[in-house]
N, C-alpha and C positions, 0 to 999 in steps of 0.2 A: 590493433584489435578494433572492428568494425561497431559502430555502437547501435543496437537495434534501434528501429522508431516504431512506438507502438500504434497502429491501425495505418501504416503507411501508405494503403493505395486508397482511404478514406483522404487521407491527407492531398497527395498527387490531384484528386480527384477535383476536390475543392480548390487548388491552387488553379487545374486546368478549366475549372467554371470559369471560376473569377480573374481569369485570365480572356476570356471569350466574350466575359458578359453573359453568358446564359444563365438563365433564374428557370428553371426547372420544381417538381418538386424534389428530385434527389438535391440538389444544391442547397433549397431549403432548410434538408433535414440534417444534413451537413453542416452548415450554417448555424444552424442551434446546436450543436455538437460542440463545433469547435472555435466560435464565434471569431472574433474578427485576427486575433493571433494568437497561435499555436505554437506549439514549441518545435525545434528543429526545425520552423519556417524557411530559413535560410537554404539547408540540406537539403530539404524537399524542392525550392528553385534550382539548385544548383545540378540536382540530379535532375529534372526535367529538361535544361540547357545543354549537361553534356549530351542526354538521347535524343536531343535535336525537336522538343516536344514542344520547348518555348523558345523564345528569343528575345536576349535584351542587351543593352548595353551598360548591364553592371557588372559589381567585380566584386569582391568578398573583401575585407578589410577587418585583421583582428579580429575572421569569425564572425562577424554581421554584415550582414549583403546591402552592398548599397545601390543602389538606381542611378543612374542619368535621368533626372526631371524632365528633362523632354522629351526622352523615348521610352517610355514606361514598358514593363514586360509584353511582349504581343506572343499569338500564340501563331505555331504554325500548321500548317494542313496537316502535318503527322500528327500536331495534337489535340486539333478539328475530329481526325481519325481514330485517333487513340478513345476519346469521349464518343463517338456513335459506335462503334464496333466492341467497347466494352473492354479495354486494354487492362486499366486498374479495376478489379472486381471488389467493391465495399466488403471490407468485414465484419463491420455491424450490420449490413442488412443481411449477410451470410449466417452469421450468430442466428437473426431472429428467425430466418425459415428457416435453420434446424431447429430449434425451439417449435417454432408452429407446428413443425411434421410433427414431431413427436409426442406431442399433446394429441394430434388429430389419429396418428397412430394409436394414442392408450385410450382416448375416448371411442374408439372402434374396436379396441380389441374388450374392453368392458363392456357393451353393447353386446356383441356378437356372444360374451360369456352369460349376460343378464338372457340374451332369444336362448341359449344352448338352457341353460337350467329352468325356464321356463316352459321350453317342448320336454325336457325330460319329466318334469312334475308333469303334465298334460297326461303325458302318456302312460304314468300310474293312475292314473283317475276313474 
């Protein structure tokens, strides 16, 4: 049985920053999300290596990923690719623009109800 990871391509995302080195503001806001370690950390390397996203010369041991010190995680041009072309889409910032529409939708549609009973009073007047 597969075990979900919750916000998993916020996760991906943040591994493939900090993998690159780029400081963006998405990585930022990432970054205060999910600060320096996160759970399933491991899972989330191990899935970027087998899709060929990273590369390193570690290996898992009893379930916690170890490194070779000299050759720390690098990323590769697919995972260069992956971060400009938009492969993992955030699910917190997904959340909040459906939140924003939807506020901007009811503040428009209460607007447009406040003009509509405002021209009907006019028009008894």
């Amino acid at each position: 049985m597969e075990v979900q990871i919750h916000n998993f391509n916020d996760k991906c995302l943040l591994t493939l920053y900090r993998a690159a080195k780029i400081q963006c503001r998405e990585w930022h806001r990432l970054e205060k999300m999910y600060c320096d370690t996160f759970s399933d950390k491991w899972k989330i390397k191990q899935f970027l290596i087998e899709n060929e996203l990273l590369k390193s010369n570690g290996w898992i041991i009893n379930g916690e990923w170890t490194e070779d010190k000299e050759n720390l995680v690098k990323i590769t041009e697919l995972g260069l690719n992956a971060i400009k072309y938009g492969l993992f889409i955030s699910e917190t910032r997904k959340q909040f623009l459906e939140k924003r529409y939807i506020w901007l939708r009811d503040i428009g549609l209460i607007i447009s109800i406040v003009g509509g009973l405002l021209g009907f009073i006019s028009f008894f007047r």
